[in-house]
MILUM-804333 format. One record per residue (C-alpha): residue in three letters; z, y, x. Coordinates in steps of 0.25 Angstrom, whole numbers, plus 5000, padded with zeros to 4 digits. Example, Ala and Ser with C-alpha at 12.3 -4.5 7.8 and 13.67 -1.06 7.14 Angstrom:
BEGIN
Ala503149825049 Ser502949965055 
//
This chain:
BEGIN
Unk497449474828 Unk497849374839 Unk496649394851 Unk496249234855 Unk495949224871 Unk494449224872 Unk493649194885 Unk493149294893 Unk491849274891 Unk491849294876 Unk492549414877 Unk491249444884 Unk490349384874 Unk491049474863 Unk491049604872 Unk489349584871 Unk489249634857 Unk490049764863 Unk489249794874 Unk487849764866 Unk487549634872 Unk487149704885 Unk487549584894 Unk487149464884 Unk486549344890 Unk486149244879 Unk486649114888 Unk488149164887 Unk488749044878 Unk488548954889 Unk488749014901 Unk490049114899 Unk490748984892 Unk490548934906 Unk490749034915 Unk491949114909 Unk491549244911 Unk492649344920 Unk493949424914 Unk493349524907 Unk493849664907 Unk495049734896 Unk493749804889 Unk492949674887 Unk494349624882 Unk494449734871 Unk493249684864 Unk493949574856 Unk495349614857 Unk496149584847 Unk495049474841 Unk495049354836 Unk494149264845 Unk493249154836 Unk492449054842 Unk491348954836 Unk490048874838 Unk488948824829 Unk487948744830 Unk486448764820 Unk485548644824 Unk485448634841 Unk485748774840 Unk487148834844 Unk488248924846 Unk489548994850 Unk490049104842 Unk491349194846 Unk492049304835 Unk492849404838 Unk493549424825 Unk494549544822 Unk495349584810 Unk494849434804 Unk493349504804 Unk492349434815 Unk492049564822 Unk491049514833 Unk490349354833 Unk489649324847 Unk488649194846 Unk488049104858 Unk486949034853 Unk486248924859 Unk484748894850 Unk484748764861 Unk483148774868 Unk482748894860 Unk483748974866 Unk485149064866 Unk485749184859 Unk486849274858 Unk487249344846 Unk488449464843 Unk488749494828 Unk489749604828 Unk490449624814 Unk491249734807 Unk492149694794 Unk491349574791 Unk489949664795 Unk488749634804 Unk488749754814 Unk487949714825 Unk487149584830 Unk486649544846 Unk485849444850 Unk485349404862 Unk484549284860 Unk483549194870 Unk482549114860 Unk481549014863 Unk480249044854 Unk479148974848 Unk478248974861 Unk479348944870 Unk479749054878 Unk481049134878 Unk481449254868 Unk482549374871 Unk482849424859 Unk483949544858 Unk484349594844 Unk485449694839 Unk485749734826 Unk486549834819 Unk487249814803 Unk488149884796 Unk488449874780 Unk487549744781 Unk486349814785 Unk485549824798 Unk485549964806 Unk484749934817 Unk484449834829 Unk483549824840 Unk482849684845 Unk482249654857 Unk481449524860 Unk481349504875 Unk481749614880 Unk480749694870 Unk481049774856 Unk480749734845 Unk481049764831 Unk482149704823 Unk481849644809 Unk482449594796 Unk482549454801 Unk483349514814 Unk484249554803 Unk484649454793 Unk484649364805 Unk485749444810 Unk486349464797 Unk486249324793 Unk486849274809 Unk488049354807 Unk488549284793 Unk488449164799 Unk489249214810 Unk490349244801 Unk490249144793 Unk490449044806 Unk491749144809 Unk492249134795 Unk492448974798 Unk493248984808 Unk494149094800 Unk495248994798 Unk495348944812 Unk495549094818 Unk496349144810 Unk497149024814 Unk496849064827 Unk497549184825 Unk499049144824 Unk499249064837 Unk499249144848 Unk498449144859 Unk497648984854 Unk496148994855 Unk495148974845 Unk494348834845 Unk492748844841 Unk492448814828 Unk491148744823 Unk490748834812 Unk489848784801 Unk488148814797 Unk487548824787 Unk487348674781 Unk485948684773 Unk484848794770 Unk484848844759 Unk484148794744 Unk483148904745 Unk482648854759 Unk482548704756 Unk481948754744 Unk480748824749 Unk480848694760 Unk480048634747 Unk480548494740 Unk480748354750 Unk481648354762 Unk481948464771 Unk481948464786 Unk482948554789 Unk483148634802 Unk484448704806 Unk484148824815 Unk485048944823 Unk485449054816 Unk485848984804 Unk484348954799 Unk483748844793 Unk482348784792 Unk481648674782 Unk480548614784 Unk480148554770 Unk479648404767 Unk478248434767 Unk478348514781 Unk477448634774 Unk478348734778 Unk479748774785 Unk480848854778 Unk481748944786 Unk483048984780 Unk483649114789 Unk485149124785 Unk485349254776 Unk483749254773 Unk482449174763 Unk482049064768 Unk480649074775 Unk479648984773 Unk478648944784 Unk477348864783 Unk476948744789 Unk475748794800 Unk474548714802 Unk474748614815 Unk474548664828 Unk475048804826 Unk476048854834 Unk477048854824 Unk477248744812 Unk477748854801 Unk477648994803 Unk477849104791 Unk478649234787 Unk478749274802 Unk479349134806 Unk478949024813 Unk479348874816 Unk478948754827 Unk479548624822 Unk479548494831 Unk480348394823 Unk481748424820 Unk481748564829 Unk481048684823 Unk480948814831 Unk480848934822 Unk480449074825 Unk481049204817 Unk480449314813 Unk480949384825 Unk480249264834 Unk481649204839 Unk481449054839 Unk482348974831 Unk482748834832 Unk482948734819 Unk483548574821 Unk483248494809 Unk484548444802 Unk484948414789 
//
């Protein structure tokens, strides 16, 4: 497999996952794609030898995001994703894969909750076979225990990882044959619509639909009685409407939501505080 030249400063990125993300700092999209980092040594180098190099953005409401593969044997075998959630915050994920399987997932993420101040949240979590075999969380600086919604969120963020690979398969495979040409970023689709079930439950009348990060999707139904949150890979979750005044406007099963015209800021079960753009 033709190795493609990749920046330093990537190989770096990628040499993260190897070294447990001791040296991760959340704002490193934007300042390492300014500042190229220095030649790195032949063992940082061995990381993605012999790897195909992929490269990609997308974009979920004000949300966005690069996204770098290292793909081997026509496999992704390590995804590294900058993510910028615009006011609310940044984040760096690492989904490291074997034959097609979630092995691992990183994250360092800075979020902006509900009250306005800033969370840290650190999260590592182990697969194999498909099922979860341990983790640890930490949430500013302090542990804390990892739950089911920690899970499928992983699981569920990983998919759509490979599925935005998977679009750009034609292109690097291209790629492949001429020597030594770089690799242009490609837009990779989202998801279009929620799904029947959620505008379902969303009740009759129109719909104000919110796009969110991680591929989620809220409703407010016509009537405004209550918010429908659609985690990818998961039921919809209803929330209803609270009575004026509160500190929330729909709160239920462990979520929470502010809504101030077309933005909506959501809070998971975890407490990370999600932000929603109405679209169409």
């Amino acid at each position: 497999m033709t190795d493609l030249h990749v920046p330093c400063w990537r190989h770096r990125a990628i040499l993260l996952a190897v070294c447990g993300l001791l040296a991760w700092q959340p704002a490193r999209a934007q300042t390492d794609a300014q500042t190229p980092a220095p030649e790195t040594d032949a063992a940082t180098e061995d990381v993605v030898a012999g790897a195909t190099i992929v490269r990609g953005q997308y974009t979920i409401g004000d949300n966005n995001a690069e996204w770098e593969a290292a793909i081997r044997n026509g496999q992704p075998e390590r995804i590294v994703e900058w993510r910028n959630y615009a006011d609310y915050g940044t984040g760096n994920v690492i989904f490291s894969f074997h034959d097609g399987q979630l092995m691992h997932y990183a994250e360092r993420s800075e979020r902006r909750t509900a009250q306005g101040g800033i969370r840290h949240v650190e999260l590592h979590l182990s697969f194999a076979d498909g099922r979860n075999t341990g983790g640890r969380k930490e949430i500013d600086g302090q542990p804390a225990p990892v739950d089911q919604q920690d899970i499928h969120s992983a699981r569920a963020q990983a998919d759509a990882a490979l599925k935005r690979v998977a679009v750009t398969r034609p292109a690097w495979q291209e790629t492949r044959r001429e020597q030594g040409s770089s690799f242009a970023v490609i837009q990779a689709p989202v998801e279009d619509a929620p799904s029947a079930e959620t505008r379902r439950l969303a009740g009759e009348g129109e719909h104000t639909i919110f796009r969110c990060a991680d591929n989620l999707f809220a409703i407010v139904g016509a009537k405004g009685e209550s918010l429908v949150v659609a985690p990818p890979g998961r039921d919809p979750v209803v929330l209803p409407r609270q009575a004026r005044g509160g500190l929330y406007d729909y709160l239920g099963n462990g979520w929470a939501a502010q809504r101030r015209g077309d933005a909506l800021q959501l809070q998971d079960t975890s407490g990370r505080a999600i932000l929603c753009t109405a679209g169409s």
